[in-house]
N, C-alpha and C positions, 0 to 999 in steps of 0.2 A: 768351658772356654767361652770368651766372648763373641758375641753373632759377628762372624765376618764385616757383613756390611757395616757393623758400626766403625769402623776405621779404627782411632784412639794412638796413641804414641805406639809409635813401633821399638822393638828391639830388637835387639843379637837373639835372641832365644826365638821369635816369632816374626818373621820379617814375609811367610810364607802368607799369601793371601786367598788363596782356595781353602775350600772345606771339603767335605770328604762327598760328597758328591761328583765332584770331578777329578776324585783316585780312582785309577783302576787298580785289581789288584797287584800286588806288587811294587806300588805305590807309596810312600807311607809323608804323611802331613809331619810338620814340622816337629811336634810336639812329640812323636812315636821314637823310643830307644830301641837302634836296629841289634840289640843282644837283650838278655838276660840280664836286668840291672844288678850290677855288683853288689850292691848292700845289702840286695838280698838272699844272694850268695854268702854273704860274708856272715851276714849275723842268722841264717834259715837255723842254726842248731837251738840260737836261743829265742827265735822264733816258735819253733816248735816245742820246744822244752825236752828235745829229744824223742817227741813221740812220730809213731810213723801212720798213716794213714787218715790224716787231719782233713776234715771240712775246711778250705779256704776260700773267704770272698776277698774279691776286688770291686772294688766299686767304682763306677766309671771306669772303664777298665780297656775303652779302646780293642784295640788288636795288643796286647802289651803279648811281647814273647813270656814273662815270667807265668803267665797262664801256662803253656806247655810246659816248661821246667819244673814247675809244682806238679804236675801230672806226670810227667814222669818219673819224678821222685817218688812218688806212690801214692799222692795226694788224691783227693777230691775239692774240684774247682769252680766254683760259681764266679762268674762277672757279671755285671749289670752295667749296661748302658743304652745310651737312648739313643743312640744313633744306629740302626741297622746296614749300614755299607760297612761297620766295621766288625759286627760278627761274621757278616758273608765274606769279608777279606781274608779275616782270621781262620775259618774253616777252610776256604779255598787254597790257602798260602800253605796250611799243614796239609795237605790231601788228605783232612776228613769230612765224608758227610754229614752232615749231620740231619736229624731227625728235627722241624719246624713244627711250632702249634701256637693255636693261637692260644693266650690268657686271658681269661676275662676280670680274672682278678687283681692286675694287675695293670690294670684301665686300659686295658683295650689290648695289650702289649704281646709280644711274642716269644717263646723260650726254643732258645737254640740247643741241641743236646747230642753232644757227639762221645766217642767212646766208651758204648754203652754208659752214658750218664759221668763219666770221670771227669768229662770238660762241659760246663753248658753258659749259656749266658742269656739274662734276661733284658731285652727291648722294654727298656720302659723307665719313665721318670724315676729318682731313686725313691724317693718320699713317698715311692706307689708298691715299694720291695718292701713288703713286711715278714713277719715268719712263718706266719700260716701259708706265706708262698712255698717257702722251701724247708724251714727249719731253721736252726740256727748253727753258728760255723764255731772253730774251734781256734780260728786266727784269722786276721783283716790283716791284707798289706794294703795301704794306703798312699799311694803315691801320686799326691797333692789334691789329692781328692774333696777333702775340709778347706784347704786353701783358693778352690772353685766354687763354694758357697760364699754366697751375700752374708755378710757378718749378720744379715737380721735371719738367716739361715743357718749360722752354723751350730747352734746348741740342737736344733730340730736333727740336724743331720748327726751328731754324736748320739744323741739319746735314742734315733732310731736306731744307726749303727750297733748303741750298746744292747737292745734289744734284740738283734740279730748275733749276738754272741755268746756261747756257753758260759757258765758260771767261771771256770777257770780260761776264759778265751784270753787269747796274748792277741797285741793289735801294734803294729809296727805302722808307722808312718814318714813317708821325706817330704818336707815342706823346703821352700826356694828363697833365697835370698839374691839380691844384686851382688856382681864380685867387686872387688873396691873398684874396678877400672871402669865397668859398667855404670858404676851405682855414678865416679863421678863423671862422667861422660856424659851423662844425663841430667846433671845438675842435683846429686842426692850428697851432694855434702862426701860424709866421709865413708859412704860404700855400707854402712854397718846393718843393712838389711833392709832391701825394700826388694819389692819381688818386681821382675821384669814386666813390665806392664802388655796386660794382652794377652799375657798369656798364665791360662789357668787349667792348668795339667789334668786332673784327674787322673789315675793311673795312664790312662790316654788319651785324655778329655778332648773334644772337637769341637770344631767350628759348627757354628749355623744351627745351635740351640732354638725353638721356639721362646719367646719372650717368657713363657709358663714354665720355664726349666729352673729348677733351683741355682742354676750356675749363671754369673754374670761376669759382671766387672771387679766382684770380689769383694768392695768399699773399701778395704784396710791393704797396705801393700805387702804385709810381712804377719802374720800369725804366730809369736813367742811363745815361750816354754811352758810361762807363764801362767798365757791364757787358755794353752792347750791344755795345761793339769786343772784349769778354774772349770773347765769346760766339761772334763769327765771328774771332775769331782773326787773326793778326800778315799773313794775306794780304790783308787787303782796306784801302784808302785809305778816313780816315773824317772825313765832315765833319758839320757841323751847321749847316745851312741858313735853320730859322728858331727861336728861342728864343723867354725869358719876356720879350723889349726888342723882337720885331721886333710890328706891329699884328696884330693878333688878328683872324681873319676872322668872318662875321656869326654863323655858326654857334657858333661855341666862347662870343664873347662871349653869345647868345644863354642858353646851357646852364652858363655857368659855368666853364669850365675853359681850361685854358692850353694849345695844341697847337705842340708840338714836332718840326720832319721832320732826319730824321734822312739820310743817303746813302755808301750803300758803294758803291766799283768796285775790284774786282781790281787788284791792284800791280803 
């Protein structure tokens, strides 16, 4: 997400000006979907490829409720983010403790671990989450997490991403588009995709990054189909799940923008 302080065009989607320092719990910053995102509901069978008891990372990952929902479906849950008021909200909001340590491997970073180990999430830059941290997972939901990297960041962040995945790992991801009213309301011509300026999701990406955070201003407004298969390359099978034709769930229309999931699984 971009550092608060830098202003920049607002929108329908980000008009909230606090970062997550000044949430208490209970709280949730603009960007946080207050359910279980439906798409990943909708498509979790072929997500999973019908298996049960899957390694799932989220990366950037906020307080996102889809964390407990993968955990109670019988998953195992990694998040990773760098902002720490949102694993103490997320632990706090479920009433679990969780177990604190520091990582030093991890440049400096912290691993949150509740459930005996079923939910945990690591503090810390993502580009500083390798495998020898935790291993590798067996699916990635990714919700707008590639579309919070600097384009001169995003092949760094796939190719680690795809190093933090098993050989047969599936990796779903929703990327944001303006909705036509949005897009022309803003002066984008005819709506056909530009992403709400400002704001740059990560599954729950937040405010008030250090300038050293791989996540910024983004450069590019919309990340295509395109580029996302150019990006993981000629081995992965790549579909397109839900587009700008399929119904818009409450949230998107809510905030103005058009959500796109996208889905790779190894060849």
């Amino acid at each position: 997400m971009a550092d608060a302080e830098h202003g920049g065009p607002k929108d329908a989607l980000c008009e909230c000006t606090w970062g997550w320092n000044e949430l208490k719990p209970g709280d949730n910053p603009c960007f946080h979907m207050p359910q279980v995102h439906p798409s990943l509901i909708k498509h979790i069978d072929r997500l999973t490829g019908g298996r049960e008891g899957l390694r799932f990372l989220l990366p950037l990952c906020g307080k996102s409720l889809d964390m407990k929902w993968l955990q109670e479906k019988g998953h195992t849950v990694v998040g990773v983010e760098f902002v720490e008021k949102a694993a103490q909200h997320f632990f706090e909001e479920h009433g679990i403790k969780p177990t604190v340590s520091e990582e030093p491997s991890i440049g400096g970073g912290k691993h949150y671990k509740g459930l005996d180990g079923k939910i945990s999430m690591y503090i810390c830059n993502y580009f500083d989450f390798k495998s020898d941290v935790c291993g590798q997972f067996d699916a990635v939901w990714d919700r707008g997490s590639l579309m919070a990297m600097e384009v001169r960041d995003q092949k760094r962040y796939v190719d680690l991403t795809k190093s933090l995945m098993k050989p047969d790992a599936r990796y779903m991801m929703e990327t944001f588009e303006c909705s036509k009213d949005q897009g022309q309301g803003q002066g984008h011509g005819d709506g056909h995709g530009r992403e709400p300026h400002g704001h740059h999701h990560g599954n729950e990406h937040s405010h008030g990054h250090p300038h050293d955070q791989p996540h910024g201003e983004g450069g590019e407004d919309i990340i295509t189909g395109d580029q996302i298969k150019a990006l993981f390359g000629d081995g992965y099978d790549f579909a397109c799940l839900e587009d700008k034709n399929s119904p818009p769930n409450d949230f998107a229309k809510q905030h103005g923008y058009i959500s796109l999931i996208y889905f790779l699984k190894p060849k």
